[in-house]
N, C-alpha and C positions, 0 to 999 in steps of 0.2 A: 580537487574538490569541485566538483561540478553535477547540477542536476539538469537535464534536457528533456527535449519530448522526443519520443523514439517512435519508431512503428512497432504495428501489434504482432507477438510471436504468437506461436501455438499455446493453449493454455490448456492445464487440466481442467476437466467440466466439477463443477459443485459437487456431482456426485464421490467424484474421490477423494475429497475431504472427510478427513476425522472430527467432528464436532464437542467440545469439552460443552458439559452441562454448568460448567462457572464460567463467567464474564472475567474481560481482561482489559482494564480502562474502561471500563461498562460498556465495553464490546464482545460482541461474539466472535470467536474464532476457532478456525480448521485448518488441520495440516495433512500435508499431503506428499511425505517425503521432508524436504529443506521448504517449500512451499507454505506460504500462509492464505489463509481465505479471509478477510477480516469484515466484518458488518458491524461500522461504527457509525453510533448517533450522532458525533460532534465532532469528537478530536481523540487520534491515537498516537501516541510516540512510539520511534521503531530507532532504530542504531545499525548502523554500516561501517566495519573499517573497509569493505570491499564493496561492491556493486551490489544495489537490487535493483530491480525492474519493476517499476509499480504500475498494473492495470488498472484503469477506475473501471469500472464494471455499470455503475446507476450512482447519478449524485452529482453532486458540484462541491467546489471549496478550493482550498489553496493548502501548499504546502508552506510550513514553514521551517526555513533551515537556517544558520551562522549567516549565508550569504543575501538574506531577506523572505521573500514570500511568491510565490507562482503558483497562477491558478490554474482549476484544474475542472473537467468534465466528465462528463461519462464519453467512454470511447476513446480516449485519450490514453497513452503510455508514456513511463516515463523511465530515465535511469540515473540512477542515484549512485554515485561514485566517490567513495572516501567521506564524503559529509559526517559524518560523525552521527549525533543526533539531532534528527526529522522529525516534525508530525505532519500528520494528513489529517487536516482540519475542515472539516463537514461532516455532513448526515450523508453518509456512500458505504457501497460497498466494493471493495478493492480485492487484487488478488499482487503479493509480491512473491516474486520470484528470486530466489536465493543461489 
């Protein structure tokens, strides 16, 4: 169970996200494949029993997981391994990678 800061891979652009016209945790989100697009106001929960890779895109705030809280930026990557369930707490928008 461990979340880190990783470097940046290649990422799909905005445009090959599918956009749902409902809100999910009063966020917007797109998928793009196993990929998520998320533009959240405040705070989203997500669930891993395997690895995501979460890009912050614009934004600040901090994750919070079992193991406590780490903060986070724009331009910053990260990977989330086994954690169970995570939120990504702030006004950002992120891209995980599945």
């Amino acid at each position: 169970m461990k979340l880190i800061k990783i470097a940046r891979e290649q990422l799909p652009a905005r445009e090959d996200f599918v956009f749902s016209d409902k809100t999910v945790q009063g966020a917007t989100v797109g998928k793009c494949g196993t990929s998520l697009y998320i533009i959240s106001p405040r705070r989203f929960k997500l669930y891993t029993d395997g690895t995501d890779t979460v890009h912050i895109l614009s934004g600040a705030g901090h994750f919070k997981w079992a193991r406590g809280e780490t903060p986070f930026a724009a331009g910053e990557s990260f990977s989330a391994e086994n954690v169970g369930e995570y939120e990504v707490n702030g006004n950002c928008e992120f891209i995980v990678v599945r």
